[in-house]
C-alpha positions, 0 to 999 in steps of 0.5 A, a space after each residue: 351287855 345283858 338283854 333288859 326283860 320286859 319285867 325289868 323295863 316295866 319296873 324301871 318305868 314304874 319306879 322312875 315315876 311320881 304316883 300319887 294313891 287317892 284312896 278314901 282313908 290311910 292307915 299310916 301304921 299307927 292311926 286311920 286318917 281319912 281323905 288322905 294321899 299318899 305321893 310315891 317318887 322312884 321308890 320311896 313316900 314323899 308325901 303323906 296327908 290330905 291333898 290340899 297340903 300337897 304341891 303336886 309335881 307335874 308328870 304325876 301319875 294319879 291312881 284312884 282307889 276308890 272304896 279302900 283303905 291304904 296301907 303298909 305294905 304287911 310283915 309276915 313274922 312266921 312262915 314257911 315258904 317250902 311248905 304246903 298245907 298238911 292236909 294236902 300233902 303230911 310234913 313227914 312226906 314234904 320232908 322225905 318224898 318232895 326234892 328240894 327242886 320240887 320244893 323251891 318250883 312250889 316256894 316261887 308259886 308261894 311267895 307270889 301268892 303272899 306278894 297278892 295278897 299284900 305281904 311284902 316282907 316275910 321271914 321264913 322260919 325254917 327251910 324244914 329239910 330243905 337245906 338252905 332253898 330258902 336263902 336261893 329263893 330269897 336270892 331270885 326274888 332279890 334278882 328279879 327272876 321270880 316275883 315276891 316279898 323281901 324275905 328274911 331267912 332262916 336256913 334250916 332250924 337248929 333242933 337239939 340232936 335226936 329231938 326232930 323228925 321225921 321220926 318212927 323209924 328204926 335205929 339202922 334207918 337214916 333219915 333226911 330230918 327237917 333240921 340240922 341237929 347239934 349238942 353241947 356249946 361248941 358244936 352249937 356255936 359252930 352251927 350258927 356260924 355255919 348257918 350265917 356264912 351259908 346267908 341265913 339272916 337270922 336262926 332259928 332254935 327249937 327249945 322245946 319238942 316232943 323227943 318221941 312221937 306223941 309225947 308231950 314237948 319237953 326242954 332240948 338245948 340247956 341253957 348254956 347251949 342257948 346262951 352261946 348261941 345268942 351270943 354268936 348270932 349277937 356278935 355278927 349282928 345278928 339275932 335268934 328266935 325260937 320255936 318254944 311251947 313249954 314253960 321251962 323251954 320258953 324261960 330258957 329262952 327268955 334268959 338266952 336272949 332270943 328276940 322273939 318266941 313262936 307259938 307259946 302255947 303253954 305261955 302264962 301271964 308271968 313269962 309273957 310279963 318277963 318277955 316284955 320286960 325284956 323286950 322280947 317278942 311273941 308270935 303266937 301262930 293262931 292259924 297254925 293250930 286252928 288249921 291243924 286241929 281242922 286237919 285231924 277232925 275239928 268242925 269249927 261250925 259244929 264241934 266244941 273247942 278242942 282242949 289245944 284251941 282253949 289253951 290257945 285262947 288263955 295263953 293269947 288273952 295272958 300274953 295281951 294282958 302282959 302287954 307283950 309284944 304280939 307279933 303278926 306271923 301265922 306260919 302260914 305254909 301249914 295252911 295255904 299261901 296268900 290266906 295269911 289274914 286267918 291269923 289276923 281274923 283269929 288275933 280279934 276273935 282272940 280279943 285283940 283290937 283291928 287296929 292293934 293287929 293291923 299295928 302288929 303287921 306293919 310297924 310293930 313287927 317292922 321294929 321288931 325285925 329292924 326294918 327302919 324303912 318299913 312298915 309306916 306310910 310316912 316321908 322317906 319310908 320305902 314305898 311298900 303299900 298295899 289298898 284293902 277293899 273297905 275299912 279292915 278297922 272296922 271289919 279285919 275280914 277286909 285284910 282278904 280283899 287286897 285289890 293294890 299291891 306296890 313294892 318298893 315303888 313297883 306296882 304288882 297289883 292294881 
């Protein structure tokens, strides 16, 4: 029989037993309800309201959190746990100098430092040269070993062949690129199945890069080569996203059938319609731009915008006039793990509304991602819950005060 750890003993106590959170108002992952309670039994919510309505089971453990605002536990949509800032370390040397095991110790300080700071779920959208560490760090999160977010992998990307990097290097000189290449719909369908069967949950497609250091992006996969991709993942239940900044690469996209579209830089207030008339998501990755545009000499406080942050600004006020739907997901990895509310700060200096973002982090992206058992504080919901110190309704700079942290009936943070 296998020694029981102190960790696991620990959980078992916290998960076998009835907790009630008294915090001074919940936001349920639709609407704000104040002097509400929230009752937690084994791993799940039975109880949402005010307290007055609540037969309280004895043995209950009551946990007062006084000032703060109660949540669902918040869905990262784009991040990259086997990265770390480029400031610190360039993504061509995370890539050519760091060793996947180098790289999978960094992703398990990572995924704790999201897990702090209130994200409970996560997709990572690219293992970027790391083969599938990604899927191996979800398995030591799902064992117990190291403690994190539910993880929703990608494995490594699939670029169109010569359209990734890391690049600059002569035609006698092969690289480790930071993901898997393929061409012409045969070799794209086996990619996918490859990539499912080695445990990706999703794939993840680039439809648009730069096939030349410094040049602006263009098309990679026809549209036949995404078509037979969606249609691989679809048939084994699974499902696409892509990478896309171009108008050709995200209508290319759109007609594929992918689920959702990152970044969208080039996005106008017509393809952001067409994606909501089809039900495709946009992940606009805000804090990426803004850290790298940081990175290369901008001085938010003192310089004007760059022309990348301006267009950054048009293509996200086009995509909430669209009323597509805006999916919560920064690709933090690019700038540090546990600050995944500078996307949050930048969606409503953007012109998005507190509640609307806070909306996108919890249960639309639960919906978006299929996750039927998160993302609400409602009866018979998975009990993922975080407290935010103060009102993030009021004042979303709150998202950064996370000062309770319960995953799955497991309080990691109190």
């Amino acid at each position: 029989m296998k020694p029981i750890s102190l960790f696991c003993l620990f959980s078992i106590f916290i998960s076998s037993a009835q907790t009630l959170l008294v915090p001074d108002r919940v936001f349920d992952g639709t609407e704000l309800h104040e002097n509400w309670v929230v009752l937690v039994e084994n791993n799940r919510i039975t109880y949402t309201g005010n307290l007055n309505g609540l037969k309280k089971p004895s043995n209950t453990t009551e946990v007062y959190l006084d000032g703060t605002t109660l949540l669902p536990g918040i869905i990262e949509g784009h991040s990259h746990i086997l990265l770390h800032p480029y400031n610190e370390t360039e993504w061509n040397d995370q890539v050519l100098k760091e060793s996947p095991v180098e790289r999978a110790i960094r992703a398990s300080v990572h995924v704790k430092k999201s897990l702090m700071a209130g994200i409970t779920t996560m997709r990572d959208l690219g293992a970027e040269g790391a083969g599938y560490t990604d899927v191996y760090v979800k398995k030591t999160v799902d064992d117990g070993i190291i403690i994190g977010p539910r993880l929703l992998v990608a494995g490594p990307a699939i670029v169109a062949t010569g359209a990734y990097g890391p690049k600059g290097f002569h035609d006698g000189v092969t690289v480790p690129l930071g993901a898997e290449a393929a061409s012409g719909v045969d070799q794209c369908i086996e990619t996918v199945r490859r990539q499912m069967g080695n445990g990706a949950d999703l794939i993840k497609i680039y439809a648009d890069y730069r096939w030349t250091p410094g040049a602006d992006s263009q098309p990679t996969f026809l549209q036949e080569e995404i078509d037979a991709m969606v249609a691989t993942a679809k048939s084994a239940g699974k499902y696409v996203v892509a990478h896309a900044g171009t108008v050709e690469g995200m209508k290319r996209a759109i007609a594929g059938g992918v689920e959702t579209i990152e970044h969208g830089d080039g996005g106008t207030l017509e393809i952001f319609k067409s994606m909501k008339e089809k039900g495709i998501g946009f992940c606009p990755t805000l804090a990426a731009g803004d850290a790298i545009t940081q990175y290369r000499g901008w001085n938010k406080a003192t310089d004007p915008e760059p022309e990348r942050i301006q267009q950054k600004r048009k293509s996200f006020k086009a995509a909430l006039e669209s009323g597509v739907q805006i999916v919560f997901g920064g690709d933090v990895g690019v700038f540090p793990h546990g600050e995944n509310y500078r996307e949050m700060e930048l969606m409503v200096e953007y012109g998005m509304k507190p509640i609307d973002v806070l909306k996108s982090a919890t249960s639309g992206n639960a919906k978006m991602f299929h996750l039927d058992q998160l993302g609400k504080l409602e009866k018979g919901f998975l009990a993922d819950i975080i407290a935010i110190k103060g009102n993030p309704v009021k004042d979303i700079k709150n998202m950064k005060n996370v000062s309770f942290v319960m995953k799955d009936g497991v309080i990691y943070k109190k």
